[in-house]
C-alpha positions in Angstrom: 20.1 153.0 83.0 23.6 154.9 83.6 22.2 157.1 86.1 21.4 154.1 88.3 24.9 152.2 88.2 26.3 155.7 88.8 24.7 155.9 92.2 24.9 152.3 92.9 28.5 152.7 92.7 28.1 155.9 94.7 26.0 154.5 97.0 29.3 152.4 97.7 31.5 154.5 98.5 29.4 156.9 100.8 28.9 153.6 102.8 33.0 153.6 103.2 33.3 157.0 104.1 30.1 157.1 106.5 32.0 154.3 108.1 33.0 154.7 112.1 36.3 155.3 112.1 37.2 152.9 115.2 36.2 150.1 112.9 38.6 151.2 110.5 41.0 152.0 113.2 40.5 148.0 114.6 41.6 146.8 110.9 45.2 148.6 111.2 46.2 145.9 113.4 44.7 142.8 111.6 46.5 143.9 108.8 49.8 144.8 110.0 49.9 141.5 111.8 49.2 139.7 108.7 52.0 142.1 106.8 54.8 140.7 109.4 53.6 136.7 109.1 54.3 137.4 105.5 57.6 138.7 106.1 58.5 136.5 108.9 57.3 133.6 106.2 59.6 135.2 103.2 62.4 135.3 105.5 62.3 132.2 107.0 61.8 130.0 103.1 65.2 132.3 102.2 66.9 130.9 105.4 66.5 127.3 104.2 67.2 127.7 101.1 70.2 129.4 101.6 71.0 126.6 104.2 70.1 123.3 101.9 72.8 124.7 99.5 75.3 125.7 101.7 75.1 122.1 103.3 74.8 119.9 99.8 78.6 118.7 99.2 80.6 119.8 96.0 81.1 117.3 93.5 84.3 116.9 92.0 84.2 116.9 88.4 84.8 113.5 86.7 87.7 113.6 83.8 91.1 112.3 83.2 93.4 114.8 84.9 96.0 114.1 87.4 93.6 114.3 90.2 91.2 111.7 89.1 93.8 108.9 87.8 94.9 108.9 91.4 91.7 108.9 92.6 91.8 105.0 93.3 94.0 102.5 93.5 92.5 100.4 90.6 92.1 103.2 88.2 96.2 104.0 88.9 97.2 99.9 88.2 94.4 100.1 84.9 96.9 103.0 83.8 100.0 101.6 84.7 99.5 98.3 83.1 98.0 99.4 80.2 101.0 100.0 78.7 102.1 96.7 79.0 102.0 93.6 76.8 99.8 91.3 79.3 97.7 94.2 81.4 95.7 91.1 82.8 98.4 89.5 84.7 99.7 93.0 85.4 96.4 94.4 87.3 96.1 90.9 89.2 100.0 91.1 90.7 99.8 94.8 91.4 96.3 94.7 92.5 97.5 92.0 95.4 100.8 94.0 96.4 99.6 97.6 96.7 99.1 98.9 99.8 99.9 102.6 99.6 97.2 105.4 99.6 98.6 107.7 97.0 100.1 105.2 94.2 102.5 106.5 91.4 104.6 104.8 88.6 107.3 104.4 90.6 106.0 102.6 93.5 104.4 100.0 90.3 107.4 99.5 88.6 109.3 98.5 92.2 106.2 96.1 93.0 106.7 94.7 89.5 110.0 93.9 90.0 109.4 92.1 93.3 106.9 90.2 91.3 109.0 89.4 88.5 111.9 87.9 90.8 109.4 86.1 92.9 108.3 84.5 89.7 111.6 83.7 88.1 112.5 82.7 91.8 109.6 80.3 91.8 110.6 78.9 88.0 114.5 78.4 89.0 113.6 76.0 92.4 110.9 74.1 89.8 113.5 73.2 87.5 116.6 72.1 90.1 114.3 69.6 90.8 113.6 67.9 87.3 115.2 65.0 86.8 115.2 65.1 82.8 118.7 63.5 82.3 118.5 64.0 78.5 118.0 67.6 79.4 120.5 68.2 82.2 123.0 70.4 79.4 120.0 72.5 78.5 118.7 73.0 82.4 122.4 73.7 83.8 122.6 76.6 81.0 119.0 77.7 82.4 120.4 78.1 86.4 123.5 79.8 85.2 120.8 82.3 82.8 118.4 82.8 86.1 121.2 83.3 88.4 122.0 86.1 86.2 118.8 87.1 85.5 117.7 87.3 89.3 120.8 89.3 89.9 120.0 92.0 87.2 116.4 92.2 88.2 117.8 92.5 91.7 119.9 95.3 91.1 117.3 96.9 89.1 115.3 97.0 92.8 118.2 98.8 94.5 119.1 101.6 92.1 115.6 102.8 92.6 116.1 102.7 96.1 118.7 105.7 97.9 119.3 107.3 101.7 118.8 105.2 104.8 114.6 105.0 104.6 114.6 104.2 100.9 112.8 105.9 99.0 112.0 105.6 95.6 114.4 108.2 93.1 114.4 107.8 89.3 116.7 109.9 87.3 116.7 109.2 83.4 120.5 107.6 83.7 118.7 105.5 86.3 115.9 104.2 84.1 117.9 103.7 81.2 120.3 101.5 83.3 117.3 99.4 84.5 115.7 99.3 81.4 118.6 97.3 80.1 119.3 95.1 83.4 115.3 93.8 82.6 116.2 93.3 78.7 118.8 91.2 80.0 117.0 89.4 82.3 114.2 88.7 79.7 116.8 87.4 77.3 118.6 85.0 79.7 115.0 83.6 80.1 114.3 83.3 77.0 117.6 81.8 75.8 116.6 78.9 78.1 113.4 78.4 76.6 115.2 78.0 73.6 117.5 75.5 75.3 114.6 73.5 76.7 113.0 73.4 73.3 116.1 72.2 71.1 116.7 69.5 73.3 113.5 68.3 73.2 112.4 69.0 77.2 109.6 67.9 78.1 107.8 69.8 81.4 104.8 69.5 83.5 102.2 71.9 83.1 103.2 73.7 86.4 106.5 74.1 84.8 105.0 75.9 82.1 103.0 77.8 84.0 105.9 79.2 85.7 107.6 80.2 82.5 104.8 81.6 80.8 103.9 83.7 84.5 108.2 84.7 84.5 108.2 85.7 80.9 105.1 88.2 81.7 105.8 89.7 84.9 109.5 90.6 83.6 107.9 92.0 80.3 105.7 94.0 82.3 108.6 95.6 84.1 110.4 95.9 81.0 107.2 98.1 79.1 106.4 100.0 82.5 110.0 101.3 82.9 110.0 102.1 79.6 107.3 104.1 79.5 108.3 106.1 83.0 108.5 109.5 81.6 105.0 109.5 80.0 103.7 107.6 82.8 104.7 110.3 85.6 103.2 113.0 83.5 100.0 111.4 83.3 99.9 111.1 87.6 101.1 115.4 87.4 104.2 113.9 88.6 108.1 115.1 87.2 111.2 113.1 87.2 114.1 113.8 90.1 
């Protein structure tokens, strides 16, 4: 049985070599051509590869860096007020006022301010215009204490502010100052609350609502200028 699979196989290969060799001749090209489609194939799926990720955008990696606390406006006010006694009321008057593409602490604390004197403002005009005349000792001591309060809060405003476009400058002599123009303010208000209570005031619930809005938005100035320092360094931003 060997001898016959021997010379079928032979029989195989003499039919190769006995072949004309034009025909083989007319394979060259079949094959070549079919070599450089595969090529021209190979090169072509590298091409678009290389292309799709050239073209797909860089994502920038998520954290809690500098970079990404100042990615938005909201998650700069959730920092800033977080360090405050009533962050609710903070987000919600910051969150109305901001306006500026590239937020930092000292930007908040000025827009606090302006909301803290609005409110105080706002609270001072309410009671001028009670006429409680068992009161009228306790709500004269209350103008004189929001005229001075106004005035500190005020002045807090303009040491922040220096050169002829204003721009924001805190020095650590600077925030210590404001920090105890606010702690006056917030006592002034609250020795009037005292006053109201002792003589037995009694206000409407808009009054209140005043008070209670005053006593936050100055306490949220108070706790963001005291935190300044570690504030900045959380936005990668140094004192002047």
């Amino acid at each position: 049985m060997e001898p016959v699979k021997f010379f079928k196989g032979y029989d195989k290969v003499s039919h190769l070599e006995n072949q004309n060799p034009d025909q083989r001749r007319a394979r060259r090209p079949v094959l070549t051509a079919i070599t450089i489609s595969a090529i021209v194939l190979f090169i072509l799926v590298i091409g678009s590869t290389l292309a799709a990720l050239m073209l797909e955008p860089i994502k920038e990696p998520t954290g809690t860096d500098s970079s990404s606390l100042s990615s938005t406006s909201a998650e700069s006010i959730r920092t800033i007020c977080n360090v405050t006694r009533y962050p609710e009321s903070c987000f919600t008057a910051l969150s109305s006022l901001n306006a500026s593409s590239k937020p930092d602490p000292e930007a908040f604390l000025d827009l606090s301010l302006q909301v803290a004197i609005t409110h105080l403002s706002n609270l001072s005009s309410s009671l001028k215009s009670l006429n409680d005349l068992h009161s009228q000792p306790a709500l004269k001591d209350c103008m004189t204490l929001f005229d001075d309060a106004l005035s500190r809060l005020t002045d807090s405003v303009s040491a922040m502010k220096v050169g002829s476009g204003k721009e924001l400058i805190l020095t650590k002599e600077k925030i210590s100052d404001i920090q105890t123009w606010i702690s006056a303010a917030m006592s002034n208000q609250e020795t009037c609350n005292d006053g109201l209570e002792e003589m037995g005031s009694t206000v409407d619930d808009k009054v209140k609502s005043q008070l209670q809005s005053s006593k936050e938005s100055i306490s949220n100035s108070l706790a963001i200028v005291a935190n300044m320092q570690n504030l900045l360094q959380k936005f990668g931003l140094t004192m002047h």
